[in-house]
C-alpha positions in Angstrom: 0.0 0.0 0.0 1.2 3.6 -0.6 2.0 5.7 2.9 1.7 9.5 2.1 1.8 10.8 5.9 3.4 10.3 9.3 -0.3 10.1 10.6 -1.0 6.9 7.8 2.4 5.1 8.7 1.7 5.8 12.7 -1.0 3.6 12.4 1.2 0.6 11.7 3.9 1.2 14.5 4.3 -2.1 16.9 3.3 -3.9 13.6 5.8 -6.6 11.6 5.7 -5.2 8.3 8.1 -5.2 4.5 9.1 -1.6 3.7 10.3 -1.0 0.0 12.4 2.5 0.1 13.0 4.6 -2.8 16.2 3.0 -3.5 15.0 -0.4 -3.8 16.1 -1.6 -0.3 13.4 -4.1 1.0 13.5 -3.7 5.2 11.7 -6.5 7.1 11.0 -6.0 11.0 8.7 -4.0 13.7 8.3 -0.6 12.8 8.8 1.9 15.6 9.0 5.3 16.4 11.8 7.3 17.6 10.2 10.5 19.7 13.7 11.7 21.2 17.3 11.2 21.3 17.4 9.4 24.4 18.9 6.2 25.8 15.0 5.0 26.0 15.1 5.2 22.3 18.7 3.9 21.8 20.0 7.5 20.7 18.1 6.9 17.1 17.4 10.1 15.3 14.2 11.9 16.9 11.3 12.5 14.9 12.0 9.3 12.7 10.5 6.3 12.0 12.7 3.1 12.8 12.5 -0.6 11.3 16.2 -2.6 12.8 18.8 -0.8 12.2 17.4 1.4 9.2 16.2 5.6 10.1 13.4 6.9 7.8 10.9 9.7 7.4 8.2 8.9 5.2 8.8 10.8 2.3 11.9 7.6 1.8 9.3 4.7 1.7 7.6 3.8 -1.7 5.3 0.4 0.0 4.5 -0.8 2.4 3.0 -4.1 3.3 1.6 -5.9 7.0 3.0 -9.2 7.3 2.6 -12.1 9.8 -1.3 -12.3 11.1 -1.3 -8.1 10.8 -1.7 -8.2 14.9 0.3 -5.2 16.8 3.3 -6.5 19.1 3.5 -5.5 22.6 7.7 -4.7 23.0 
């Protein structure tokens, strides 16, 4: 599915999903949220969204796709 704002890619934090970037690069993994530069949020960049080891903002991500039974995971 196409993401076009934070508020439509927020919906699918704490999900597994596949994440296709504008480069090509195919990320698979729980999405997350990084809301400051803390030691909470490992010192990722604030304000961006997180799938393992990989930074975004929105405006990077061409698809997006729910994998797994689509439930959210409690981490």
């Amino acid at each position: 599915m196409k993401i076009k704002t934070n508020a439509d890619l927020q919906k699918y934090i704490g999900f597994e999903v596949e994440i296709r970037f504008w480069d090509e690069k195919v990320e698979r993994g729980i999405l997350g949220f990084t809301k400051e530069f803390s030691a909470k949020y490992g010192f990722r960049r604030p304000g961006y969204f997180t799938i393992n080891n990989t930074d975004f903002k929105v405006s990077h991500i061409t698809h997006l796709k729910v994998i797994g039974a689509g439930e959210r995971l409690n981490i």
